[in-house]
N, C-alpha and C positions, 0 to 999 in steps of 0.2 A: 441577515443570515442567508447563505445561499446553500443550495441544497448537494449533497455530494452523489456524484455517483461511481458504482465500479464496474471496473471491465470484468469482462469473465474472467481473463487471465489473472485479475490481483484478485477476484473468490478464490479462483483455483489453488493461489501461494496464500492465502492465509488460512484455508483448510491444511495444507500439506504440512504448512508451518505447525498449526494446533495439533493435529493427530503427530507429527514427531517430538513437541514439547510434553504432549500426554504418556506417552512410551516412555518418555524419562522419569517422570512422575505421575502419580495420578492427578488428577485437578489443577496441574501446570497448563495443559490446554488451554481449558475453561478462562484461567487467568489470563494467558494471551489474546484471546477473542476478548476480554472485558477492556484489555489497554490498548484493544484496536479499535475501538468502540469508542472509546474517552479521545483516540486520536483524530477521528473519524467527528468529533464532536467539538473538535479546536479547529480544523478546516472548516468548518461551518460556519464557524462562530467568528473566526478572522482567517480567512483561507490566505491573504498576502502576509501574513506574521514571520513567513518565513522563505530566504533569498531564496532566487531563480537559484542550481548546481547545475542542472546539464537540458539545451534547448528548452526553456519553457519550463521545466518540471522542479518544482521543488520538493525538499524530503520534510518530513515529520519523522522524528523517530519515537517508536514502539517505548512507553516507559516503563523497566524495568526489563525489558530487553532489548537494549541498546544497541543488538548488532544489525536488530530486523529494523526497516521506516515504510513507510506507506512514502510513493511517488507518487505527485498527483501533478494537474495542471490547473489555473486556473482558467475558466471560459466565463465569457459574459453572463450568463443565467445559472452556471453552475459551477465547481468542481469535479475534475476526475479521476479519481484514483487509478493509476495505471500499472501498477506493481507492492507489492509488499516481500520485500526480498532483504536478506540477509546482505546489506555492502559489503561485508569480506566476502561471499562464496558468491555473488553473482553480480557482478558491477558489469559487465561486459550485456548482461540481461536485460538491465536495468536501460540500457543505453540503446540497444539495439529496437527495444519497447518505442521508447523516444523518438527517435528519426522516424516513425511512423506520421501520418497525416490523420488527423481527429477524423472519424472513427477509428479509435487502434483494433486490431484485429483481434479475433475472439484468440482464448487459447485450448490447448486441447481441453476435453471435455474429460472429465475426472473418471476414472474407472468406478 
């Protein structure tokens, strides 16, 4: 097992992510952060299970919402989570994240 980490930037989109799943429903949130957690727990557990898609990064997608995935990379001692983004409304994000050099850069800092 190797251990996962995240950027500020993928904290940042899977707050923004929960807090607008929660507006739709109550406790829709909560259940996002649990299947980000279970996702977060399969990169651990076999972080190569699933192909390189764009320089280096592979997706995992979110279960049960299937539009959002955790982008990560693998590294020798660790995994890195670099985004959790919706593929329809931000792929251009997703990619721009990517062409960065390990360390990715922090993202804004959540109001």
């Amino acid at each position: 097992m190797k251990p996962v980490q995240l950027t500020a930037a993928a904290k940042t989109d899977i707050k923004q992510a929960a807090t607008w799943y929660e507006a739709k429903r109550e406790g829709l949130g909560g259940e996002f952060i649990d299947r980000v957690i279970e996702a977060i727990g399969i990169i651990e557990t076999n972080p190569e299970a699933f192909r390189i898609v764009h320089k280096g990064l592979r997706r995992v997608q979110i279960n049960r919402f299937k539009d959002y995935a955790l982008w990560y990379q693998v590294r020798p001692d660790d995994s890195i989570v670099v985004a959790c983004l919706s593929g329809r409304m931000h792929p251009a994000l997703v990619k721009e994240r990517a062409s960065g050099v390990i360390p990715f850069p922090k993202g804004p800092e959540p109001a």
